[in-house]
C-alpha positions in Angstrom: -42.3 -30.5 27.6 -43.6 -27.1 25.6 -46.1 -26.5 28.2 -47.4 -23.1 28.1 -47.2 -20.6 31.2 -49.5 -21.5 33.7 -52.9 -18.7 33.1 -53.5 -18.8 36.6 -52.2 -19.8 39.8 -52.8 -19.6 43.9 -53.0 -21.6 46.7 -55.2 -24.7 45.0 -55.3 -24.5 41.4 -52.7 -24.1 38.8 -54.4 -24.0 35.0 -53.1 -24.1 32.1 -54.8 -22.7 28.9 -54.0 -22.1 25.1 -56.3 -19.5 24.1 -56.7 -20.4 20.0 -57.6 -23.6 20.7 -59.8 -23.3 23.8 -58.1 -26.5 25.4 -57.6 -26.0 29.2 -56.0 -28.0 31.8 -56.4 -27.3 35.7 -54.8 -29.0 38.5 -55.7 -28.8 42.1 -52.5 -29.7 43.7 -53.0 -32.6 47.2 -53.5 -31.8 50.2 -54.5 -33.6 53.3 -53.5 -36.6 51.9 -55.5 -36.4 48.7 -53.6 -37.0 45.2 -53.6 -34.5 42.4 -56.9 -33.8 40.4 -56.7 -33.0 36.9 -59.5 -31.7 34.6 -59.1 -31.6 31.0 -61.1 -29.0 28.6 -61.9 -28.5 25.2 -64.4 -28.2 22.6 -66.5 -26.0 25.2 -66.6 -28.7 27.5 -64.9 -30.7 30.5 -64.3 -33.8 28.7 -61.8 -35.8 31.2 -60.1 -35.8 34.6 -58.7 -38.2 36.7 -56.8 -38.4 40.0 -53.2 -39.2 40.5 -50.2 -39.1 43.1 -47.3 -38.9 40.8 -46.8 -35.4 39.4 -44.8 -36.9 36.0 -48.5 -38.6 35.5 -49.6 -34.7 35.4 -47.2 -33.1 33.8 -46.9 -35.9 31.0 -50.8 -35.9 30.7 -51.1 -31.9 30.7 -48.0 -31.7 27.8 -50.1 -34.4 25.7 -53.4 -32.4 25.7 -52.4 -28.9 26.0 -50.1 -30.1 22.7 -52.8 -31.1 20.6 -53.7 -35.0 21.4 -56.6 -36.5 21.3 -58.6 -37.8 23.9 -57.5 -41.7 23.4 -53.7 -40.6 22.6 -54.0 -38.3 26.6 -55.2 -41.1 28.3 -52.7 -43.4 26.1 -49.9 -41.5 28.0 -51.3 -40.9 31.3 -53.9 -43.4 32.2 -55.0 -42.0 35.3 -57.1 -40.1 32.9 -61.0 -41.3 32.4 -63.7 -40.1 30.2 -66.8 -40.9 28.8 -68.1 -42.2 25.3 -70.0 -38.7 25.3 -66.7 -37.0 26.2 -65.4 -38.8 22.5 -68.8 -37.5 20.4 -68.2 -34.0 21.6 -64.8 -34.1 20.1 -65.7 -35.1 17.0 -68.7 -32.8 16.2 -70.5 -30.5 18.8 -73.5 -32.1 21.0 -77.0 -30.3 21.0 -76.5 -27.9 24.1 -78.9 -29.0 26.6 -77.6 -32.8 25.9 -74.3 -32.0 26.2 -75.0 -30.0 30.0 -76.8 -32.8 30.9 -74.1 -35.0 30.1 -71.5 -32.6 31.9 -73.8 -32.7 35.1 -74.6 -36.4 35.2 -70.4 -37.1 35.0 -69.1 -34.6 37.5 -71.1 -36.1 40.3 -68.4 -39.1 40.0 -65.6 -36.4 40.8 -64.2 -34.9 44.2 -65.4 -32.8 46.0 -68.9 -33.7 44.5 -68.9 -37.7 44.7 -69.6 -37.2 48.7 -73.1 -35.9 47.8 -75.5 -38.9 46.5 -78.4 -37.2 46.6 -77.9 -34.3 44.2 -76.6 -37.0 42.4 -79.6 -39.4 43.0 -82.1 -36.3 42.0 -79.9 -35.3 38.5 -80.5 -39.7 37.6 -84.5 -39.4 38.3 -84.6 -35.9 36.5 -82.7 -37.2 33.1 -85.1 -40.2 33.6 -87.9 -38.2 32.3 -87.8 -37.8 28.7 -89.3 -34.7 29.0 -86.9 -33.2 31.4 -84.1 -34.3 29.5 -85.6 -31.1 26.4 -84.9 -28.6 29.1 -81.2 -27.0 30.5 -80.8 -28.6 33.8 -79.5 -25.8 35.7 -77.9 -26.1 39.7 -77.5 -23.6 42.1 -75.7 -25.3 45.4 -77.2 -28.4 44.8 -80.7 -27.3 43.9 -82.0 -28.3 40.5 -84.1 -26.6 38.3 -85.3 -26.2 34.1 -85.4 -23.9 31.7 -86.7 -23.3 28.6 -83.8 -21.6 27.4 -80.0 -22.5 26.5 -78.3 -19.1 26.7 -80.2 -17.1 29.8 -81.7 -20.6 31.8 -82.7 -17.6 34.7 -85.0 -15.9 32.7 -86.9 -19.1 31.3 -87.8 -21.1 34.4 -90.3 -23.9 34.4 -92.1 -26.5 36.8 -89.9 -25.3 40.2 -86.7 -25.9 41.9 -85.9 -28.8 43.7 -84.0 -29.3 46.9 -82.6 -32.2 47.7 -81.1 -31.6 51.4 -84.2 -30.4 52.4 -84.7 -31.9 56.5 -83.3 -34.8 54.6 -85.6 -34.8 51.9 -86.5 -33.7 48.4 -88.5 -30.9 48.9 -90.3 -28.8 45.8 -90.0 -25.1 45.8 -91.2 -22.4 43.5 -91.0 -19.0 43.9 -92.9 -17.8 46.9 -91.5 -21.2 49.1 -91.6 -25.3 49.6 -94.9 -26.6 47.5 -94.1 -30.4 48.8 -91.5 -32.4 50.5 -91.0 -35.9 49.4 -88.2 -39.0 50.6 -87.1 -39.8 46.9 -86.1 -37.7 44.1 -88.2 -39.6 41.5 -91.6 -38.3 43.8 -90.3 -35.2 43.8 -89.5 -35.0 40.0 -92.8 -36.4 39.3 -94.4 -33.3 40.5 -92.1 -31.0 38.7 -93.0 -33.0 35.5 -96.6 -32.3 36.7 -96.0 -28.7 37.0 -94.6 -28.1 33.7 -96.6 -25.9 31.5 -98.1 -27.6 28.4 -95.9 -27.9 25.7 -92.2 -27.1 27.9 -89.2 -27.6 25.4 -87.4 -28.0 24.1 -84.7 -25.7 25.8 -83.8 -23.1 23.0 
């Protein structure tokens, strides 16, 4: 197959990567009855993944990328793989940086282990609902959400507060010093973010 040595490899995940290209491939092998999940990188992004139970599906799939096809011509040979139209735009020309996280976020809440959490998922939707939310990084820290101003240090650059969406079971609005508000849907909740935003926030640079 001309697939390179594995780069890493322990008890969960076996990657593959070719370092000229940037293209990665990592597999988390199944276990407790779960088939085998496959992401697939490139162009400074994850573009694809899919699940599958038959390991020729993964190793067929992993040879086609990891040798140079396309998106179309991966999926072509292994159609357990799924991606987005984004996914296609990025690898033709480079996405603005704040769209392209946004995109990246708003997909991998469709992907284990993450698709059993709807409401981060729920609070991401409402967030990139707001125009002016969708100018700033979107950055997440175990489920929390919060902006920046910034692309390359989001941590320095922090606007309008961090929401938590397993809060007591609810969306709760925190800045630095503790909760400001706690709310049963995320669109409240990103409405007073949007509220505390200073004038002028974004875009993200």
């Amino acid at each position: 197959m001309g697939l390179p040595e594995p780069a890493g490899a322990w008890e969960r995940i076996v990657e593959f990567k070719d370092g000229e290209t940037g293209r990665r491939v990592v597999v988390n092998p199944p276990r407790s009855g779960h088939p085998y999940q496959v992401r697939f990188d490139g162009h400074g992004a994850p573009l694809a993944g899919g699940l599958t139970g038959d390991v020729a599906e993964v190793v067929g799939a992993t040879a086609a990328w990891m040798g140079g096809a396309g998106l179309e011509a991966t999926a072509a040979a292994a159609p357990f793989v799924r991606f987005r139209e984004w996914a296609l735009a990025q690898e033709r020309a480079p996405l603005d940086p704040v769209e392209l996280m946004w995109m990246i976020k708003l997909d991998r809440v469709h992907l284990p282990p993450y698709d059993r959490h709807p409401r981060p998922h729920a609070l991401l939707a409402a967030a990139y609902a707001q125009p002016v939310l969708r100018r700033l990084m979107p950055v997440n820290s175990h489920f929390n959400l919060w902006f920046s101003t910034t692309v390359e240090t989001p941590w320095r650059a922090k606007v309008g507060g961090t929401v938590d969406p397993n809060h007591e079971g609810r969306y709760a609005v925190w800045n630095d010093g503790g909760p400001v508000a706690c709310f049963d849907t995320a669109e409240e909740a990103v409405a007073l973010v949007v509220a505390r935003l200073p004038e002028g926030a974004g875009p993200a640079r």
